[in-house]
C-alpha angles and dihedrals in degrees: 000000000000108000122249118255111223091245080055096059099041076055088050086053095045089045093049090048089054089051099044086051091050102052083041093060101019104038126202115026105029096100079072084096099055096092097048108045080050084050106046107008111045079028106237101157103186097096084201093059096046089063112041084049088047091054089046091052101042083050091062093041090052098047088050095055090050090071102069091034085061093054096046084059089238098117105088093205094198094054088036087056103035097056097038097057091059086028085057099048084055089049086061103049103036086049090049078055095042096053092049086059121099111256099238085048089056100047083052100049080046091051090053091047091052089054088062095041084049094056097035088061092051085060114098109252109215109245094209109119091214128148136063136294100197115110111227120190084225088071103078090073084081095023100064096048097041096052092036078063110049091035084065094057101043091059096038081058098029093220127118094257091209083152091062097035102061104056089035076065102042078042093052108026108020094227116161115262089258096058094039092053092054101040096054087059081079095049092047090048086044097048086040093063107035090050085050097049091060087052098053085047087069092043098260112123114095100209109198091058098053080059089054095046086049094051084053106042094045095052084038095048086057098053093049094055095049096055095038089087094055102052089042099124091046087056086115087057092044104057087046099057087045083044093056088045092054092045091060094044100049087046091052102051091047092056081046093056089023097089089033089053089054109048092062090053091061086046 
């Protein structure tokens, strides 16, 4: 693992404040540009190690903002719970897979996911608060495969995978979007480390890094929610300009692994 030069690691505290404002004022999804402003902005270049220091980080993140979420009564423990121990199981194994990929294969295969992150924000989310918050034991009949599969993905990835947590609860459990929304703050912390842990495992978690992303989500995270509530009626606009971001970035990074790509399929 290449050491951090002090000017990387003012970027990694900068990065990690733009993603914490984003998912402040945007929600779910807009940890998507963690890996790459780790990747091309603060200039780790070990595809593997971004994103094993990214989980880690957007595992802190997400456990921070929990708090306020529980004591708003918003975390419905019995669903949290229910979806992130399968969730988890599939962590670990998607992120096992993930690390055997070659790292160009993988930022493509990124670049690909944060196209459809990218379109399924510019979808408009219903506002209606309607479900259920009771916890049935019936329940885990969808619970354990839902969260088995995005769990999965969100290791294989190594990102929160908020966008995918929330309707896999609403899916599986029925909970209101309220409740959903906090509550999968449990299962992306929990991803988040257990997909970081296998990482670590392999030596690729800078550390250090992960400090600095966690200074600068946490105050960003402050400032976007702050100013959530008052762009809350340009929340449209909003997830189409992060939208936009999140389009160029993903097509740059697949013309960057394209010819990579490539060029281990003619080997």
């Amino acid at each position: 693992m290449a050491p951090v030069s002090e000017s990387q690691q003012i970027l990694a505290v900068i990065a990690g404040l733009a993603v914490g404002f984003a998912l402040g004022v945007i929600g779910g999804g807009g940890s998507i540009l963690a890996v790459p402003l780790l990747l091309y902005f603060v200039g780790i270049r070990d595809p593997h190690e971004v994103i094993g220091t990214t989980a880690l980080a957007v595992s802190a993140n997400a456990y921070i903002n929990l708090i306020p979420h529980w004591r708003s009564g918003n975390v419905r423990w019995r669903a949290a719970v229910g979806f992130a121990i399968p969730g988890a199981v599939g962590a670990w194994a998607g992120s096992t897979v993930g690390k055997l990929v070659h790292g160009a294969d993988l930022l493509f295969l990124f670049a690909v996911l944060m196209l459809v992150v990218g379109a399924l924000m510019l979808r408009e989310r219903s506002a209606r608060e309607t479900g259920q918050d009771h916890w049935r034991r019936h329940m885990l009949v969808r619970v354990i495969p839902a969260g088995l599969v995005v769990g999965l993905v969100s290791g294989f990835f190594g990102i929160g995978g908020g966008f995918l947590i929330v309707p896999g609860l609403i899916f599986s459990t029925g909970l209101p979007m309220i409740n959903a929304i906090g509550s999968s703050l449990f299962s992306v912390g929990t991803f988040g480390l257990t997909t970081a842990v296998n990482y670590a495992l392999s030596g690729l978690v800078n550390w250090l890094v992960v400090l600095d992303y966690v200074i600068g989500g946490t105050l960003g995270g402050i400032l976007g929610a702050r100013l959530a509530n008052r762009l809350a009626h340009r929340k449209r606009a909003l997830n189409m300009v992060f939208s936009g971001v999140v389009f160029v970035v993903a097509l740059y990074m697949i013309a960057s692994n394209l010819g990579p790509l490539l060029h281990g399929f003619g080997r």
